[in-house]
C-alpha positions in Angstrom: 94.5 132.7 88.5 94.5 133.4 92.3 92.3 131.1 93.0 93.7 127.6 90.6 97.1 128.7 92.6 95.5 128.4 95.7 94.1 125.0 95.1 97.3 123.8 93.5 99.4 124.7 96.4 96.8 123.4 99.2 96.0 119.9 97.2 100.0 119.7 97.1 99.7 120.5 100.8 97.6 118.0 101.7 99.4 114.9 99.1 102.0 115.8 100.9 101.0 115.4 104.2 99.4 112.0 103.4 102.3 110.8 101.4 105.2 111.3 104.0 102.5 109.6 106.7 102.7 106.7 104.4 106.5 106.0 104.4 108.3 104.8 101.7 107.8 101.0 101.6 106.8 99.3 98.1 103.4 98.5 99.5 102.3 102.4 100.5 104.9 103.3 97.0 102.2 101.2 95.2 98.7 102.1 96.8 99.6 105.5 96.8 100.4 106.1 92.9 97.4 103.2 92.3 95.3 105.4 94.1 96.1 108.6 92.2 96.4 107.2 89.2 92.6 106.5 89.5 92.3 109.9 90.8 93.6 112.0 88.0 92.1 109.2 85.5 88.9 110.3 87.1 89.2 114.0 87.1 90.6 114.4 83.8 87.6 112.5 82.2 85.5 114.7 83.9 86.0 118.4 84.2 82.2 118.9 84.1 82.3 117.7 87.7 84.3 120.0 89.6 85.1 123.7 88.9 88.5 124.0 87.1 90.3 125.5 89.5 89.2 122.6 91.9 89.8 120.1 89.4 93.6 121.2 88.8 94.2 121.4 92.4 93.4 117.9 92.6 95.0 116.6 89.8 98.4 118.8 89.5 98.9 119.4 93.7 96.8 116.7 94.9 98.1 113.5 93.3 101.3 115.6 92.3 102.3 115.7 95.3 100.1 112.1 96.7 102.0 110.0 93.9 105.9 109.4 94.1 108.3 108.4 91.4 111.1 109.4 92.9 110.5 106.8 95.6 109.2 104.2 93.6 112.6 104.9 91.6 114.7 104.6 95.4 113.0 101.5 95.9 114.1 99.6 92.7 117.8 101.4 92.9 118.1 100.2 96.4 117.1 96.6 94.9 119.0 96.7 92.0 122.2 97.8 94.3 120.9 94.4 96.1 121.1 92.4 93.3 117.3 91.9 93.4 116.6 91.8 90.2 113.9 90.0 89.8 111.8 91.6 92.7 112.5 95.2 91.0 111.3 93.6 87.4 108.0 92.8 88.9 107.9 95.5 91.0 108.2 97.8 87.7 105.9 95.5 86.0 103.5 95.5 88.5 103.5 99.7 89.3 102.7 100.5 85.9 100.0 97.8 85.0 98.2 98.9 88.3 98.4 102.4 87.5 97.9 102.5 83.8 95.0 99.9 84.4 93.5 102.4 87.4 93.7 105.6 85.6 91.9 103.9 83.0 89.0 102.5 85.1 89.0 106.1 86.7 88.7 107.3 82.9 86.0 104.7 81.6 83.7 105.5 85.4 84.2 109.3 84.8 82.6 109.2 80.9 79.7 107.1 82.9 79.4 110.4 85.0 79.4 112.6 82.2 
């Protein structure tokens, strides 16, 4: 139990650390939940790769903390505020294609691996 804790809170550490060094523009709001997306995909197809405790540190702290709704949500209320409706459609649109479509690829490459 020690030890999952310990990877939780240091993978939410380090997401952390790489997320607020990314800002908050729609650009690094969509790279960073694309890339985690693919991440946990990954990971979760694949538990025979890492130890547990590793493998939840990545997933649950890791891209917990790496990928951002609430951002992606500040983003599209600032927009929709603006009257930029259309930008905050595709910018919806385009967040969860990428990211349902990476965690998928991550999923389909990790049964590969197993």
């Amino acid at each position: 139990m020690i030890i999952t804790m310990s990877t939780i809170i240091i993978g939410a550490g380090l997401g952390a650390l790489i997320r607020w060094n990314l800002g908050i523009s729609p650009v690094g709001i969509l790279g960073i939940n694309a890339f985690g997306s693919f991440v946990a995909g990954f990971l979760v197809k694949s538990p025979a790769l890492l130890h547990p405790a590793l493998s939840l540190g990545l997933i649950v702290g890791f891209c917990g903390a790496l990928t951002t709704f609430s951002g992606f949500a500040v983003v599209n209320v600032r927009w929709l505020e603006q009257g930029e409706f259309f930008k905050t459609l595709v910018f919806v649109l385009l967040n969860n294609a990428t990211c349902l479509s990476l965690c998928y690829l991550g999923w389909i490459l990790a049964k590969r691996f197993s």
